[in-house]
Backbone as ProteinMPNN parsed JSONL, in Angstrom:
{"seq_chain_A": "XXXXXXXXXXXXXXXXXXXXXXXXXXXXXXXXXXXXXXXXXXXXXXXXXXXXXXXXXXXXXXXXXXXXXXXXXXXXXXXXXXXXXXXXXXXXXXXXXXXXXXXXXXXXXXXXXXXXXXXXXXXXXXXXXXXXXXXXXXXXXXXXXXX", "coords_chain_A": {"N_chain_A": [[5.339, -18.714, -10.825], [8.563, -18.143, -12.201], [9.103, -15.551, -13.939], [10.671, -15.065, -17.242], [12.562, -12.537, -18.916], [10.902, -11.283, -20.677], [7.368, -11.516, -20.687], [5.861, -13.137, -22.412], [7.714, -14.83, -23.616], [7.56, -16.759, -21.657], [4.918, -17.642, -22.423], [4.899, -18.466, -25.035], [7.12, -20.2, -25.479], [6.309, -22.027, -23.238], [3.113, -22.846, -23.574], [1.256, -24.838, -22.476], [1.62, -24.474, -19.89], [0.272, -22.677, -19.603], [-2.366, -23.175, -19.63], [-2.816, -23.335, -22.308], [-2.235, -24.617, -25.958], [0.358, -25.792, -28.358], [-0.576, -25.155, -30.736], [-2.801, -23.243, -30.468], [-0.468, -21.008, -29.775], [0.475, -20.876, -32.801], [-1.662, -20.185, -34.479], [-2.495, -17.828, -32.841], [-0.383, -16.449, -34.175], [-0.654, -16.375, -36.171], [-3.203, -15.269, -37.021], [-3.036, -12.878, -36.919], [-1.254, -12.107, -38.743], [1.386, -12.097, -37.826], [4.815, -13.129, -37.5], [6.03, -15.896, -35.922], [6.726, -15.565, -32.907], [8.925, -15.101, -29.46], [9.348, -12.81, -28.147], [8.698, -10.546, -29.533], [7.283, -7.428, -30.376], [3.395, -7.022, -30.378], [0.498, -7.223, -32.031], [-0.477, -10.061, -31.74], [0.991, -11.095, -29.481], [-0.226, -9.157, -27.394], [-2.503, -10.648, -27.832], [-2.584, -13.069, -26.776], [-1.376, -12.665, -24.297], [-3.672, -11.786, -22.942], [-5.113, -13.081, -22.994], [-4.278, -15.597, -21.599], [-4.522, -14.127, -19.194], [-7.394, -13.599, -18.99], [-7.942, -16.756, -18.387], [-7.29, -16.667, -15.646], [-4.653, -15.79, -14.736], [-2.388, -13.756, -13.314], [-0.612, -11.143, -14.172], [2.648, -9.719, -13.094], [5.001, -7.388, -13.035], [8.273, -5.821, -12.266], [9.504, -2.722, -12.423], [11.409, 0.079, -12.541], [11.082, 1.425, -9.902], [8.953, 1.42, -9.595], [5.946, -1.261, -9.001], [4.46, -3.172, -11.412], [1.141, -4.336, -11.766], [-0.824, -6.584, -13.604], [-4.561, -7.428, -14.386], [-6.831, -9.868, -15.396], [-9.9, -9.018, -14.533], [-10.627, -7.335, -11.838], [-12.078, -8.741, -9.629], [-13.836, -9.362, -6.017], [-12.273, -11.375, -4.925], [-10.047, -11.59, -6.451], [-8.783, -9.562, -5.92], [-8.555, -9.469, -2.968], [-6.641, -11.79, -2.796], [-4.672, -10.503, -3.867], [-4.091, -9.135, -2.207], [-3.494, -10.487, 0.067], [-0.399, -11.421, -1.06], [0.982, -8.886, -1.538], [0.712, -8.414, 1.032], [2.503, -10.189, 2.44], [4.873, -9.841, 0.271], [5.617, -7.402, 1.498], [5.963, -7.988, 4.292], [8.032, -9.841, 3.828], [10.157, -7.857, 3.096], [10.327, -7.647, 0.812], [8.622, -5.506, -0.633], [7.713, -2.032, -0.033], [5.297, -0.876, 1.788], [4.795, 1.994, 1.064], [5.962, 1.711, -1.17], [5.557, 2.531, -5.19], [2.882, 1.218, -6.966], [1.219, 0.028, -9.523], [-2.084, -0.669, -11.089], [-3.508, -2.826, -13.633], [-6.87, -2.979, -14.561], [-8.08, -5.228, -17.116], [-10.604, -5.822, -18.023], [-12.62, -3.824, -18.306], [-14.081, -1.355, -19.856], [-12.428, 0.782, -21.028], [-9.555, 0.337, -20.026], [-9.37, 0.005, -16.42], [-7.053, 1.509, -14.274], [-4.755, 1.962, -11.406], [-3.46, 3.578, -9.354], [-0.381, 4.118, -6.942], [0.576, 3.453, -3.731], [1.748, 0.67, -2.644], [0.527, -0.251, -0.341], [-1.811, 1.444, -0.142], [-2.706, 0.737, -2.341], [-3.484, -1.991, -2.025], [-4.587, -1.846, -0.248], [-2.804, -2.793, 2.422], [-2.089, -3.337, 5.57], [-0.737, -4.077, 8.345], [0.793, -7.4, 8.0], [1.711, -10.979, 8.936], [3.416, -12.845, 7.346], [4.344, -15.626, 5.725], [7.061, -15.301, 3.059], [6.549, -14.775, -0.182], [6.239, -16.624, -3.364], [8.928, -16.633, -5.817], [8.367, -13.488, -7.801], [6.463, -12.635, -10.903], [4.652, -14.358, -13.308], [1.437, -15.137, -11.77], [-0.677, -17.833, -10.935], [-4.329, -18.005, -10.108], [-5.116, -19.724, -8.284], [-2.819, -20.465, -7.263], [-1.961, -18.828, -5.423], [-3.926, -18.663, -3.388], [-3.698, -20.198, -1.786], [-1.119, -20.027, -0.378], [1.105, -20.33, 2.435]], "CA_chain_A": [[6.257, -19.056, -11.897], [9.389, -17.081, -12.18], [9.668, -15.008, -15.475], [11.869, -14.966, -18.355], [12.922, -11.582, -19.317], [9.456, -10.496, -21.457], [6.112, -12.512, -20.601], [5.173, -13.577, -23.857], [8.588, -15.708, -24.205], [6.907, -17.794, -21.12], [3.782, -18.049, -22.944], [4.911, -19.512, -26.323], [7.499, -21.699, -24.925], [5.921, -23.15, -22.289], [2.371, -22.882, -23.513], [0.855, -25.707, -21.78], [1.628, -24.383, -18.432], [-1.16, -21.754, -19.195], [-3.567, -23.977, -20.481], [-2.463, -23.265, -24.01], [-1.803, -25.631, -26.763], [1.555, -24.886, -29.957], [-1.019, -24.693, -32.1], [-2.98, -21.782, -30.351], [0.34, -20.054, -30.111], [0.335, -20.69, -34.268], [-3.124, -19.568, -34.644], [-2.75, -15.991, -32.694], [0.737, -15.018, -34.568], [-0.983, -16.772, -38.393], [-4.288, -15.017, -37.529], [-2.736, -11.248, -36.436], [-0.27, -11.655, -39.357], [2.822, -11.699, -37.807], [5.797, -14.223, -37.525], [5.805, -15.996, -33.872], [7.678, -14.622, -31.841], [9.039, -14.864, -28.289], [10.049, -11.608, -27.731], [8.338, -9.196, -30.369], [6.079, -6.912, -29.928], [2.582, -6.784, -31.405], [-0.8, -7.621, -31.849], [-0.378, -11.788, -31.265], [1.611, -10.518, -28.272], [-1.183, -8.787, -26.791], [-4.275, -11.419, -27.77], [-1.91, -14.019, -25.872], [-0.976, -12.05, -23.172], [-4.811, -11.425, -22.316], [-6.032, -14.534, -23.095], [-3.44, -15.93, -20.832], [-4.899, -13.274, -17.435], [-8.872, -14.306, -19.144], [-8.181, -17.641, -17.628], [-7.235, -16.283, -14.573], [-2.991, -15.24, -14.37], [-1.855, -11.632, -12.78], [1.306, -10.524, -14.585], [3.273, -9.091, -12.654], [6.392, -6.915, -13.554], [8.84, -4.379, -11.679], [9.752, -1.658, -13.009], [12.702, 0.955, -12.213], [10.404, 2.492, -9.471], [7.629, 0.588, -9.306], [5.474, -2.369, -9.585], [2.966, -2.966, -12.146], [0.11, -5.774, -11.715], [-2.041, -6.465, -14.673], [-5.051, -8.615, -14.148], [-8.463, -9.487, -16.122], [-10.743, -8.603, -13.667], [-10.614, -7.432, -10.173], [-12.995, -8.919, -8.149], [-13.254, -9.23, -4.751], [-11.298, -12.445, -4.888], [-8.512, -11.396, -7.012], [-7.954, -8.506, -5.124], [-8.037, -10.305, -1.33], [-5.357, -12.461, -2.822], [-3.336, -9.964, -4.377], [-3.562, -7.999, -1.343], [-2.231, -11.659, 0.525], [0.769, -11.158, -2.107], [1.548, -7.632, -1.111], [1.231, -8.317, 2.686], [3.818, -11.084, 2.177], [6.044, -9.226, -0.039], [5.887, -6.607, 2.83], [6.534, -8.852, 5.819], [9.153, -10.724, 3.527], [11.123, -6.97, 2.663], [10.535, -7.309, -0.49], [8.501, -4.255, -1.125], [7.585, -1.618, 1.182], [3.522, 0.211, 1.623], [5.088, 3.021, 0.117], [6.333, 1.621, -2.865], [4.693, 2.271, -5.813], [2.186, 0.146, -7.677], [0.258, 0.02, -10.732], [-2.77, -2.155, -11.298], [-4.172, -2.153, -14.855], [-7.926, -4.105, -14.483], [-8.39, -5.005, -18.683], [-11.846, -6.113, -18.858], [-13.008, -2.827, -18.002], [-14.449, -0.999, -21.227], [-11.396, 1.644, -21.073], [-9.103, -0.237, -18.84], [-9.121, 0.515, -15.301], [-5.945, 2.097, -13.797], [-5.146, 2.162, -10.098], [-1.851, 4.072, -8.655], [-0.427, 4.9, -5.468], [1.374, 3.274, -2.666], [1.361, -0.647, -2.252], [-0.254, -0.222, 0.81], [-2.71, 2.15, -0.301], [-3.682, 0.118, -3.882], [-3.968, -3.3, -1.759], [-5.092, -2.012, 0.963], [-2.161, -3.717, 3.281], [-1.972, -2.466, 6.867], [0.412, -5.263, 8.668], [0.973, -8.735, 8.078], [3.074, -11.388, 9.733], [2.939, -13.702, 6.84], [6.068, -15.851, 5.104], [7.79, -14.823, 1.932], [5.468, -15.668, -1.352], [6.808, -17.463, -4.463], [9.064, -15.334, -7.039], [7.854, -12.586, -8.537], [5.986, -13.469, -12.377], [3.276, -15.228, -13.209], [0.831, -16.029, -10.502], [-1.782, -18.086, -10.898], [-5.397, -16.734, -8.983], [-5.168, -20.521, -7.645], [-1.719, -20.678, -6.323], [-1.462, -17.964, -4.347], [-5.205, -18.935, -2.21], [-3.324, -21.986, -0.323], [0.367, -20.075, 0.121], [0.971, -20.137, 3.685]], "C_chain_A": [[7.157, -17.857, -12.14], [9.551, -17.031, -13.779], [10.567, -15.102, -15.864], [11.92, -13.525, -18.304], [11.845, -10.656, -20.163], [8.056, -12.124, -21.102], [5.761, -13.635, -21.508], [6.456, -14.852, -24.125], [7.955, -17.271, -22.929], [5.922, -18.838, -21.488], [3.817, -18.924, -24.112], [6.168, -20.274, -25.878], [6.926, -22.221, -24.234], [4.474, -22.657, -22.477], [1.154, -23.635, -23.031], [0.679, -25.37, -20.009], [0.58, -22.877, -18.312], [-2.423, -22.03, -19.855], [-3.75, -23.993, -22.098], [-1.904, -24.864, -24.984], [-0.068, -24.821, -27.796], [0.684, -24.399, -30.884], [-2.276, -23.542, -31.841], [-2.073, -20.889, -30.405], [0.357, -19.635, -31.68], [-0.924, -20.085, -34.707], [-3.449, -18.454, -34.198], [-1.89, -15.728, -33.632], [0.091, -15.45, -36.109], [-2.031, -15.55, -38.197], [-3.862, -13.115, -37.464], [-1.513, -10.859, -38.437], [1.669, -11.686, -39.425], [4.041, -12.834, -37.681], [5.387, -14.489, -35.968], [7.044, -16.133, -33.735], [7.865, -14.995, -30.331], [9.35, -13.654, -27.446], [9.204, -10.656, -28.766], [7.018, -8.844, -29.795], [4.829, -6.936, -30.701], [1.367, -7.487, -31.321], [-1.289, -9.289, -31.4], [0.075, -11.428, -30.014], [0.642, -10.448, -27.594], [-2.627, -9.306, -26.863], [-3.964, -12.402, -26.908], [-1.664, -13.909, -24.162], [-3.018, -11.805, -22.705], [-5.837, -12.599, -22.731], [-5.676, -15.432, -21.892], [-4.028, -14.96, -19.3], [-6.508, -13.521, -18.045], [-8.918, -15.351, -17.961], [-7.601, -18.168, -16.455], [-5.423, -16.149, -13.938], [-2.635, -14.038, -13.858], [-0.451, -11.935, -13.483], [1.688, -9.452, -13.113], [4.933, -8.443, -12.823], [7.105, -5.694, -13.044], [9.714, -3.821, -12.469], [10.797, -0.651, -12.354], [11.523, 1.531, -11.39], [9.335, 2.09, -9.028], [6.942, -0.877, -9.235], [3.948, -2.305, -10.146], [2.475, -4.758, -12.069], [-0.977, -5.422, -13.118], [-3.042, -7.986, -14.23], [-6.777, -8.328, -15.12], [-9.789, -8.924, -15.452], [-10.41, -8.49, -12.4], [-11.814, -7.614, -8.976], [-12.663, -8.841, -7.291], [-12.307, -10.477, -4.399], [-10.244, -12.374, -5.279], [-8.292, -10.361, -5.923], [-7.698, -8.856, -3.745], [-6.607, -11.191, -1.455], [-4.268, -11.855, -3.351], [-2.889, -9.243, -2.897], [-2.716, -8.899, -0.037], [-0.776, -11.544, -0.333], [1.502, -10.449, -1.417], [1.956, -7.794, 0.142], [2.735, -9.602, 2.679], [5.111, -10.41, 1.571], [6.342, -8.187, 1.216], [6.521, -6.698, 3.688], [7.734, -9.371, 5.313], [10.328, -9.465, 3.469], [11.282, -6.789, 1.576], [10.063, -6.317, -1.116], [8.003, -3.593, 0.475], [6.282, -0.886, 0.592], [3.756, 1.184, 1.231], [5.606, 3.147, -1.049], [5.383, 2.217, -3.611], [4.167, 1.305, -7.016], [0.94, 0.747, -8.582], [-0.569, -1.091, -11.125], [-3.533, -1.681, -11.88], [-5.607, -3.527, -14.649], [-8.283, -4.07, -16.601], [-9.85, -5.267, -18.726], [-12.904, -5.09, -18.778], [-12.99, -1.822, -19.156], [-12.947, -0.081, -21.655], [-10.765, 0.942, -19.467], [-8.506, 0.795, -17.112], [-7.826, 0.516, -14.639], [-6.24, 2.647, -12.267], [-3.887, 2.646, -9.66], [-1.508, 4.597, -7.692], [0.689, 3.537, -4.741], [0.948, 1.507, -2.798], [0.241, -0.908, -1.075], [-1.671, -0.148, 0.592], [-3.776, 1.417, -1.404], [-4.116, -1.165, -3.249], [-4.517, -2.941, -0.539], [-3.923, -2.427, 2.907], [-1.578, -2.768, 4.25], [-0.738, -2.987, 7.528], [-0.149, -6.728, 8.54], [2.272, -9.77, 8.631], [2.907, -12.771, 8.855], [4.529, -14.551, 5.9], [6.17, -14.904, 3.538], [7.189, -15.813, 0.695], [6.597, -16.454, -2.482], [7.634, -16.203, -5.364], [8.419, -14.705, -7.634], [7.421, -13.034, -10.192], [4.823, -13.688, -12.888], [2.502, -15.85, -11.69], [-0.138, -16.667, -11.508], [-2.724, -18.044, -9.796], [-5.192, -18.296, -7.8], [-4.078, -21.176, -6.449], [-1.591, -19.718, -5.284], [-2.972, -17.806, -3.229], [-4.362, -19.663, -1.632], [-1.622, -21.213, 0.075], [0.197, -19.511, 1.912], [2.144, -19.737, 4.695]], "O_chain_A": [[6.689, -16.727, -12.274], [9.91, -17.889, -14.585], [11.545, -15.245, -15.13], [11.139, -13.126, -17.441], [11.988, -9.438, -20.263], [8.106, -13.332, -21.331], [5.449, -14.796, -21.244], [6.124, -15.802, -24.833], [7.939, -18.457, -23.261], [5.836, -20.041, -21.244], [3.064, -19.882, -24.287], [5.909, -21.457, -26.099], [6.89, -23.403, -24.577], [4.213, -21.888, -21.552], [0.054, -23.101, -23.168], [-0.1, -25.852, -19.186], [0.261, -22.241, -17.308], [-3.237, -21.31, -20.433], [-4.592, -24.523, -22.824], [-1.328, -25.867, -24.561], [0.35, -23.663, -27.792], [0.926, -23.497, -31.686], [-2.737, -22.964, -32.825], [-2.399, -19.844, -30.968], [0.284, -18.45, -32.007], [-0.756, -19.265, -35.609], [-4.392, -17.835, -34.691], [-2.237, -14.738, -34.276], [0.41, -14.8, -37.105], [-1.932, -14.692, -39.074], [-4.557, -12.282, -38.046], [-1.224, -9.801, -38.996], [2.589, -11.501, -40.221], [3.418, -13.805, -38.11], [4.781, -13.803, -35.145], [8.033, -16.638, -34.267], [6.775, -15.253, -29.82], [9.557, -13.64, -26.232], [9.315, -9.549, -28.238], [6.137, -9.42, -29.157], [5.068, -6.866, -31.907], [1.256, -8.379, -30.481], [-2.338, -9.559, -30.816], [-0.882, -11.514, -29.244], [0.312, -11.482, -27.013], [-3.623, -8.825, -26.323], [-4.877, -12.783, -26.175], [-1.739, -14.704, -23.226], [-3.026, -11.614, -21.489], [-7.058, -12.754, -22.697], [-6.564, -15.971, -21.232], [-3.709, -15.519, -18.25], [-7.107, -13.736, -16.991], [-9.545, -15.187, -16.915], [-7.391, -19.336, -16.128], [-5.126, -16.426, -12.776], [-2.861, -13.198, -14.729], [0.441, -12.76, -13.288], [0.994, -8.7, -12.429], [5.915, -9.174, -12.701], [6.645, -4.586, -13.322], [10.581, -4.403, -13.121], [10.816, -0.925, -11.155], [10.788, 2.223, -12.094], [8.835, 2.511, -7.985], [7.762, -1.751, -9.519], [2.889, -1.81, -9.761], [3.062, -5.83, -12.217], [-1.615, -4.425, -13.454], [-2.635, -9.102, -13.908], [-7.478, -7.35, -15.38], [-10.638, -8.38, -16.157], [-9.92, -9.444, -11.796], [-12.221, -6.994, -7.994], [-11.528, -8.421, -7.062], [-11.571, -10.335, -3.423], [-9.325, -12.955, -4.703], [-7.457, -10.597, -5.05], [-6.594, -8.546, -3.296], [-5.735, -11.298, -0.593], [-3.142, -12.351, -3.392], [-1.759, -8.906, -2.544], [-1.78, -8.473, 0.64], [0.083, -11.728, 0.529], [2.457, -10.858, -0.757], [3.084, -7.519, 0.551], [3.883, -9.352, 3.049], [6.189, -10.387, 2.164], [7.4, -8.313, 1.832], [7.434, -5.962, 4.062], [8.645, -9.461, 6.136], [11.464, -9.845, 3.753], [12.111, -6.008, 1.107], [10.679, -5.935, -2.111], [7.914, -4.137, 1.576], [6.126, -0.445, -0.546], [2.712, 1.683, 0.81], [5.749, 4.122, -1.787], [4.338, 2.528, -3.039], [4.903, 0.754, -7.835], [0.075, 1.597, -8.367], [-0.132, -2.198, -11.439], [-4.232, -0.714, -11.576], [-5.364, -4.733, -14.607], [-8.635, -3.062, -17.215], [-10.357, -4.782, -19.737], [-14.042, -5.392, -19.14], [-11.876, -1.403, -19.47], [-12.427, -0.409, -22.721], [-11.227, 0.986, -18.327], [-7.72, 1.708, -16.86], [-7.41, -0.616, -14.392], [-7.182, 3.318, -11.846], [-3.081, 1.716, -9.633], [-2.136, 5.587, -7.317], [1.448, 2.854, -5.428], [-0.219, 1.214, -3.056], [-0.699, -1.703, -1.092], [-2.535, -0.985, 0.856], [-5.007, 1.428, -1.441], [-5.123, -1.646, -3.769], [-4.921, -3.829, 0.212], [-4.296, -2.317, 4.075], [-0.871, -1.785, 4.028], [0.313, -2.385, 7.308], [-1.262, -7.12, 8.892], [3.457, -9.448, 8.719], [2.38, -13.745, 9.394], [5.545, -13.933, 5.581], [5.399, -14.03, 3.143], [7.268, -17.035, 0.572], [7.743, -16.748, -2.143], [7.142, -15.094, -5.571], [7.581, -15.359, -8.255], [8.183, -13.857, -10.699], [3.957, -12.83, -12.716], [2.889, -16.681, -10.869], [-0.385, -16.215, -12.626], [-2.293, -18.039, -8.643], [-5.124, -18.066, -6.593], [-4.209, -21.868, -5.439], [-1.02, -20.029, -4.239], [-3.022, -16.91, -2.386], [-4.577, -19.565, -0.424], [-0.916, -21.882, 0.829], [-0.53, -18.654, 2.416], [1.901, -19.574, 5.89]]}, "name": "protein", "num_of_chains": 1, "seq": "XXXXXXXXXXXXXXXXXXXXXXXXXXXXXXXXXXXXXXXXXXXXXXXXXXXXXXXXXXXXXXXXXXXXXXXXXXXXXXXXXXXXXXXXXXXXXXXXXXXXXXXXXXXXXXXXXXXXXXXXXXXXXXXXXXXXXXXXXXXXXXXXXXX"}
């Protein structure tokens, strides 16, 4: 799913397409306090946004320089398919094994932080694989069958 401009404006408009209801969106920004929002920053923001990679999404977002992956856990399953991702973006030109990449794991008591080279953080040696879906939202399920 190709992003909007901030995550969170994906999430409360189109809350359904991450298993969300309107009236969980109303129920993080009533219970944090804050007005809802598509764009602000703040504590609803961030219970949404990680409720939303709980039931299994990678953000993904580039950065002047980099790319950062956030995901709830990195098993060995998320990470085989992120590292299908990477080899694709690779083979496609879209990033190169020396880029750099940031991958924040949250469910990790003090969240786990991983930095270094695309290559190096996924592992990705060569692949001869097509060109993945826009950059955004993955889901852990869409990107097992891309071929």
């Amino acid at each position: 799913m190709r992003a909007r401009q901030y995550h969170i404006s994906d999430v409360v408009v189109y809350p359904q397409c991450f298993g969300l209801s309107q009236a969980d969106i109303d129920r993080a920004f009533a219970s944090h306090g804050e007005p809802r929002s598509a764009v602000r920053e703040g504590a609803a923001r961030g219970a949404l946004i990680a409720r939303v990679l709980r039931s299994g999404w990678i953000r993904i977002r580039g950065h002047r320089g980099y790319v950062s992956v956030t995901v709830h856990r990195l098993s060995g399953d998320v990470r085989d398919r992120l590292r299908a991702w990477g080899a694709r973006k690779v083979a496609a030109g879209k990033l190169h094994p020396l880029d750099r990449l940031h991958l924040v794991e949250l469910s990790k008591r003090e969240n786990a932080e991983f930095s270094g080279g695309v290559g190096e953080v996924l592992e990705i040696h060569a692949a001869d694989l097509p060109s993945p879906e826009p950059a955004g939202w993955l889901r852990i399920e869409d990107i097992a069958g891309e071929g």
